[in-house]
Backbone as CSV, one residue per row, in Angstrom:
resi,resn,N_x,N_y,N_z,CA_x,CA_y,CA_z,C_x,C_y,C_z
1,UNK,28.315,-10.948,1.104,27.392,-11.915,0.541,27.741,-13.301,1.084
2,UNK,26.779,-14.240,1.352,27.034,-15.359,2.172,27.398,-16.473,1.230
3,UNK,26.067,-15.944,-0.127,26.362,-17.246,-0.687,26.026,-16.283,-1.824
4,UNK,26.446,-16.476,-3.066,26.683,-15.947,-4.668,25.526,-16.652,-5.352
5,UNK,25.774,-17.845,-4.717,24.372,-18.446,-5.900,23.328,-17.977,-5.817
6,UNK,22.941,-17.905,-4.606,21.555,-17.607,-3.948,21.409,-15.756,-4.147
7,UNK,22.189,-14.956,-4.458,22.424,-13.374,-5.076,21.849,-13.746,-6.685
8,UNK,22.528,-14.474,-7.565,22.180,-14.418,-8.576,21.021,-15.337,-8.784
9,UNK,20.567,-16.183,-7.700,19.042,-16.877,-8.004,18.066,-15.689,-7.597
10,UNK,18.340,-15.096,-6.414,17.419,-13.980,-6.301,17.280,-12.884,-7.310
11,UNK,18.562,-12.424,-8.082,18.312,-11.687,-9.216,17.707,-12.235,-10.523
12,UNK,17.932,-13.084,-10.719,17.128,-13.869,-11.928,15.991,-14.275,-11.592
13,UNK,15.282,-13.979,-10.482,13.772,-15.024,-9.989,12.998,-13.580,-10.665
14,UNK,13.952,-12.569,-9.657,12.906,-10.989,-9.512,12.744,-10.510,-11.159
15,UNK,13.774,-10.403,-11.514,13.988,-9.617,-13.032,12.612,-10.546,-14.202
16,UNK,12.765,-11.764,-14.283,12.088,-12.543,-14.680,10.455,-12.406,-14.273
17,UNK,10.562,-12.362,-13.174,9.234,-11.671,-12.514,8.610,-10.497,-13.209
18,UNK,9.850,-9.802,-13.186,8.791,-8.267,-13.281,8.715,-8.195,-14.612
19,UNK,9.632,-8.572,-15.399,9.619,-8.566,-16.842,8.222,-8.816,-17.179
20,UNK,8.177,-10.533,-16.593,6.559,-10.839,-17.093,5.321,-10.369,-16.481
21,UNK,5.366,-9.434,-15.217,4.841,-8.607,-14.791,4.000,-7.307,-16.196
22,UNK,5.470,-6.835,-16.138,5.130,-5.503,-16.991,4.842,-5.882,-18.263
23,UNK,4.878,-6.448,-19.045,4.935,-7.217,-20.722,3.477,-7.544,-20.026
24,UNK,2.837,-8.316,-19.479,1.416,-8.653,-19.169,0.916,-7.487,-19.089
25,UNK,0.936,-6.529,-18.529,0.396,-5.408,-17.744,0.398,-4.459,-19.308
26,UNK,1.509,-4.358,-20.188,1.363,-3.334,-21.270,0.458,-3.817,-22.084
27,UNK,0.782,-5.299,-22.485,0.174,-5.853,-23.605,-1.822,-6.169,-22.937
28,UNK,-2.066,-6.188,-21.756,-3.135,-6.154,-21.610,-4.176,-5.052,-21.929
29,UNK,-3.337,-3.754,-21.390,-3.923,-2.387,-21.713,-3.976,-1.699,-23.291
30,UNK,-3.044,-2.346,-23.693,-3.188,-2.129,-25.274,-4.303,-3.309,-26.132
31,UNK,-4.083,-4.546,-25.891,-5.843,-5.330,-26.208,-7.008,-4.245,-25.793
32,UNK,-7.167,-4.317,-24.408,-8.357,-3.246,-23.893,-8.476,-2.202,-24.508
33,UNK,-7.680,-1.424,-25.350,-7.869,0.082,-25.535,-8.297,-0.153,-26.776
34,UNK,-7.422,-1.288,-27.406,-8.402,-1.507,-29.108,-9.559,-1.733,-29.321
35,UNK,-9.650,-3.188,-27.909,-11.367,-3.431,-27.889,-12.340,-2.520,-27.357
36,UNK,-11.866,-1.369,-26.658,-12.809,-0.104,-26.686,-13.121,0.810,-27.865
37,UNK,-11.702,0.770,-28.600,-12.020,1.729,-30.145,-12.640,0.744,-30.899
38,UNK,-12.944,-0.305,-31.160,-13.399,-1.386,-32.441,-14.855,-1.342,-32.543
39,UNK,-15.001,-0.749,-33.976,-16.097,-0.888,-34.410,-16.739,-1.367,-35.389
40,UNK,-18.322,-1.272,-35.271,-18.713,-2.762,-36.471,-18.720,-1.683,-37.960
41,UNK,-19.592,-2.377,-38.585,-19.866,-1.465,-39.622,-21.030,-0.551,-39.752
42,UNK,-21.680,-0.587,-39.061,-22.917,0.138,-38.765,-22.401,1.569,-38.046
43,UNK,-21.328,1.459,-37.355,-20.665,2.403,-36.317,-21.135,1.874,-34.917
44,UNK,-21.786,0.845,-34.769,-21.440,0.377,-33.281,-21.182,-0.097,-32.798
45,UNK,-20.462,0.125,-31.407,-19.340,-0.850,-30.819,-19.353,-1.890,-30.948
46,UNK,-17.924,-2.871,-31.528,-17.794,-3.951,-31.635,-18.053,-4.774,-30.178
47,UNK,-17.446,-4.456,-29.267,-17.436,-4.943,-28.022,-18.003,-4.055,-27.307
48,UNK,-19.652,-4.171,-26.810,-19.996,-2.707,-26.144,-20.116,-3.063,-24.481
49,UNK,-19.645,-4.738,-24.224,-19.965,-4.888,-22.538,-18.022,-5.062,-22.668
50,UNK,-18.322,-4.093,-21.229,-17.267,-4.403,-20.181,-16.789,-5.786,-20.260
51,UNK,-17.920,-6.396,-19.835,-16.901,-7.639,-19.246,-16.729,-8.973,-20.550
52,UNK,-16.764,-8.670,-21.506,-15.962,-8.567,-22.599,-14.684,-8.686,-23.046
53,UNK,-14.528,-7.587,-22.729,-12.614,-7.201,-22.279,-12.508,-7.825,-21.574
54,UNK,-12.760,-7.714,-20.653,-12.290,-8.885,-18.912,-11.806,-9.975,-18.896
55,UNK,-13.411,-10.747,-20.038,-12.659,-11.929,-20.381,-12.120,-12.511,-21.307
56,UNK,-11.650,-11.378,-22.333,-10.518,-11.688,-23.182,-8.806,-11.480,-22.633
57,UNK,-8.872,-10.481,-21.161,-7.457,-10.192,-20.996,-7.337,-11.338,-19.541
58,UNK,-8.208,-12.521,-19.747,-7.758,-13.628,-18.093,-6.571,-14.071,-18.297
59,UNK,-5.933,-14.414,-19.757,-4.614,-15.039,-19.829,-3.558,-14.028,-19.502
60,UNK,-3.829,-12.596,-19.623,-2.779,-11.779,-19.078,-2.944,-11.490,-17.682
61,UNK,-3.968,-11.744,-16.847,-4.041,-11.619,-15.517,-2.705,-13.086,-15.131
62,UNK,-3.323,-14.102,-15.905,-2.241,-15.122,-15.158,-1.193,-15.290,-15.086
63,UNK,-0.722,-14.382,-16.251,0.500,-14.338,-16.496,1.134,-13.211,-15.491
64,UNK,0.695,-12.114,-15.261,0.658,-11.131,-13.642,0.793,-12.009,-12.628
65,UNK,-0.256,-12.819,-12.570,-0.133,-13.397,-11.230,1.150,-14.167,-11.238
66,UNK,1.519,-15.260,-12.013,2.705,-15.588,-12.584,4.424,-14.870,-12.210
67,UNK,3.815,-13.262,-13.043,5.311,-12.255,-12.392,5.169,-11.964,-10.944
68,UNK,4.316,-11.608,-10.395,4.354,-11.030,-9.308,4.638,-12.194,-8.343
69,UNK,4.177,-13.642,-8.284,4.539,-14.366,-7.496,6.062,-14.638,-7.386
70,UNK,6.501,-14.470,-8.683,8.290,-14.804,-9.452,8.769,-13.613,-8.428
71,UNK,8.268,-12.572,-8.605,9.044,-11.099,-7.918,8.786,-11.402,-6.669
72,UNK,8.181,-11.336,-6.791,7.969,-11.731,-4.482,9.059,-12.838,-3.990
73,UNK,8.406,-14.104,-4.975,9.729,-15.179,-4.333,10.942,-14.586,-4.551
74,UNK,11.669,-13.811,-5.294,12.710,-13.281,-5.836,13.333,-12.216,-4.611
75,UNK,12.423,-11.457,-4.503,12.284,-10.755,-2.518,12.910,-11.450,-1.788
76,UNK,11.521,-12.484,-1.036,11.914,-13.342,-0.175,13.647,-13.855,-0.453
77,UNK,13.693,-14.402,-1.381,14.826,-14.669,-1.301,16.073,-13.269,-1.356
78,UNK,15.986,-12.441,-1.230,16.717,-11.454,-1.117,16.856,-11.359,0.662
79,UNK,15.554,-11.232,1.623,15.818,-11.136,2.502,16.274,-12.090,3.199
């Protein structure tokens, strides 16, 4: 190893990354799956358009975009 700091900046960029990667990615698919089961009182769908969902889960896309940029720089700095 050349330099230690730059090992443990690359491990803390990536881990941090993917963490908020995957925590975005679970917690998005679990919103979506409720707002597909939710219904009114009549029995019909609470949310019956697609894009609906879409744009209730944009703050977890950013937060993806967010990890994945963290994990990549976290890469880069590995190589």
């Amino acid at each position: 190893m050349s330099s230690p700091k730059l090992v443990s900046a690359h491990f803390w960029t990536a881990t941090i990354g993917i963490v908020l990667y995957v925590v975005s990615m679970w917690s998005s698919g679990i919103t979506q799956g409720l707002m597909w089961r939710a219904f009114t009182e009549e029995g019909t769908l609470k949310y019956p358009d697609f894009v609906e969902t879409v744009t209730k889960l944009q703050p977890f896309f950013h937060t993806r975009l967010l990890g994945g940029t963290l994990y990549l720089l976290g890469i880069l700095m590995m190589a």
